[in-house]
Every structure is written in C-alpha cells, then in structure tokens.
KEVOKE-17116 format. One line per field, with one value per residue (C-alpha): residue number from 1; x, y, z. Coordinates in steps of 0.2 Angstrom, whole numbers, plus 2048, in hexadecimal, padded with zeros to 3 digits. Example, Ala and Ser with C-alpha at 12.3 -4.5 7.8 and 13.67 -1.06 7.14 Angstrom:
i <- (1  2)
x <- (83E  844)
y <- (7EA  7FB)
z <- (827  824)
//
This chain:
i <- (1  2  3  4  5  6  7  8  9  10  11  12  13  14  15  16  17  18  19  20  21  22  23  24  25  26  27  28  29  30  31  32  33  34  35  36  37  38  39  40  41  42  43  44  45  46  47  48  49  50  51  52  53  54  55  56  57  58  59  60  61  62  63  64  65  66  67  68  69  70  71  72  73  74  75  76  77  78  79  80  81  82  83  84  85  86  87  88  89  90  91  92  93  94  95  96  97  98  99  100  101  102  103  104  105  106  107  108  109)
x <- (B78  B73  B7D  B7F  B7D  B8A  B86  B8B  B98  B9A  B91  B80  B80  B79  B6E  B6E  B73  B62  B58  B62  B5F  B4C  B4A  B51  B45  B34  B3E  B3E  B2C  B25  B2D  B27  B15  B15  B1A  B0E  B00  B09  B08  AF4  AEF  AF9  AEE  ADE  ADF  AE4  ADA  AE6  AED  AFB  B03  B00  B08  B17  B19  B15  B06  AF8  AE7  AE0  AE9  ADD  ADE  AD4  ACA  ABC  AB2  AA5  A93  A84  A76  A65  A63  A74  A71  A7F  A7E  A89  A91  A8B  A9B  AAB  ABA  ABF  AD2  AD6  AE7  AEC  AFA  B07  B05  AFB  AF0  AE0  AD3  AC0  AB2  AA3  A94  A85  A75  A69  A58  A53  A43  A3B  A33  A27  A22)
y <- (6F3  703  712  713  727  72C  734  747  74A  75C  76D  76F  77B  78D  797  79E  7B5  7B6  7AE  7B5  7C6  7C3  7BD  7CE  7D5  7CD  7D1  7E3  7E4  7DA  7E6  7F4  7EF  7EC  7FE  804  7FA  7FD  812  810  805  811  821  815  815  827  831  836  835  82B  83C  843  832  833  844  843  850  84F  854  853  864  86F  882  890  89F  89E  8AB  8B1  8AD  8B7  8B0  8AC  89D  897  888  881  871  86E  85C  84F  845  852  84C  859  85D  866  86B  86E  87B  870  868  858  854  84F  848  848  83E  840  834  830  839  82C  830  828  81F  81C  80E  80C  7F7)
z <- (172  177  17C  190  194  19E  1AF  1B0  1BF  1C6  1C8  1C2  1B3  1B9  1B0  1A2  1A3  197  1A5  1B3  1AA  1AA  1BA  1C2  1B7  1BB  1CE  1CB  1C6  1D3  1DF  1D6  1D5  1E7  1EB  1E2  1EA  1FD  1F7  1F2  1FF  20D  203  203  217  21A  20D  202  1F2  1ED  1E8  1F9  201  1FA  1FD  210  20E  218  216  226  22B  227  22A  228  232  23B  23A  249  242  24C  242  249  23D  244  250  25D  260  272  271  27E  283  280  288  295  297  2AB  2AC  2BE  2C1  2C7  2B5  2B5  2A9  2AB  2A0  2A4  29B  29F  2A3  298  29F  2A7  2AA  2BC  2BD  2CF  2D0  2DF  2E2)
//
C-alpha cells in the first residue's frame, strides 16, 4: 500500500531572513535607480546638469553689463509683435498686444 501524505494544518511557513534580506535589497536599488532617472530626466527638460538639479541652481539667470555700442556696422532690429505693459497710476495693469500688419488691397469689380 502506499503511504497516504498527511495534509499540512496551520500557518503557511514565511520566508526565509536570506530572501527577505535580498528582497530589501533589489527594493533599495530599484528606488535608487529611479531617482537617478527622475534627477536626469527633470535636467533633460530644464537645461541643466544633474549637479545643478540637485543643487537648485539655475542657469537661465544670467547677469552681466551691457555696454553702450555706437558702431556704424551695428544694426537694430526693432521687434514686430512686443507685448506692451501700461500701468495706470491708480495701479492697474495693463497689457497691450499689438495686431499683425495687413496690407489692404482695393479691389474695384
């Protein structure tokens, strides 16, 4: 006759500290690798480093002097749609666009 295997009754065995150990450890790496791609990825979209990231420093501040050029071969090109800002002086704001230029064309029929 063969032997009957007795059912097993009660709490499931839990793992094993060596496995519990590792899993914390691939964890701990996962998180750090994500990190890493959330500082590069953030320095991809802003400009800068990863250094500069994660030391809050930004670039885009830029200052220096500007110096007064009076050059005949200096050119200046005025800019054709500038945002105008009026301030009134009881304080309000306002903001001016100007239009596109339209050449009119008369047509006679």
């Amino acid at each position: 006759m063969a032997k009957k295997e007795e059912s097993k009754v009660g709490r499931p065995k839990l793992a094993s500290p060596e496995l519990i150990k590792d899993s914390w450890c691939r964890i701990a790496a996962c998180l750090c690798v994500a990190l890493v791609m959330v500082v590069c990825g953030v320095g991809v979209l802003t400009a800068r480093t990863p250094l500069q990231v994660l030391t809050f420093q930004n670039p885009n501040k830029i200052q220096g002097n500007v110096a007064k050029v009076n050059d005949d071969n200096t050119k200046v090109i005025k800019a054709k749609k500038v945002t105008k800002k009026i301030i009134k002086p009881n304080g309000e704001v306002i903001y001016v666009i100007p239009a596109n230029e339209v050449s009119v064309v008369k047509v006679s029929g």
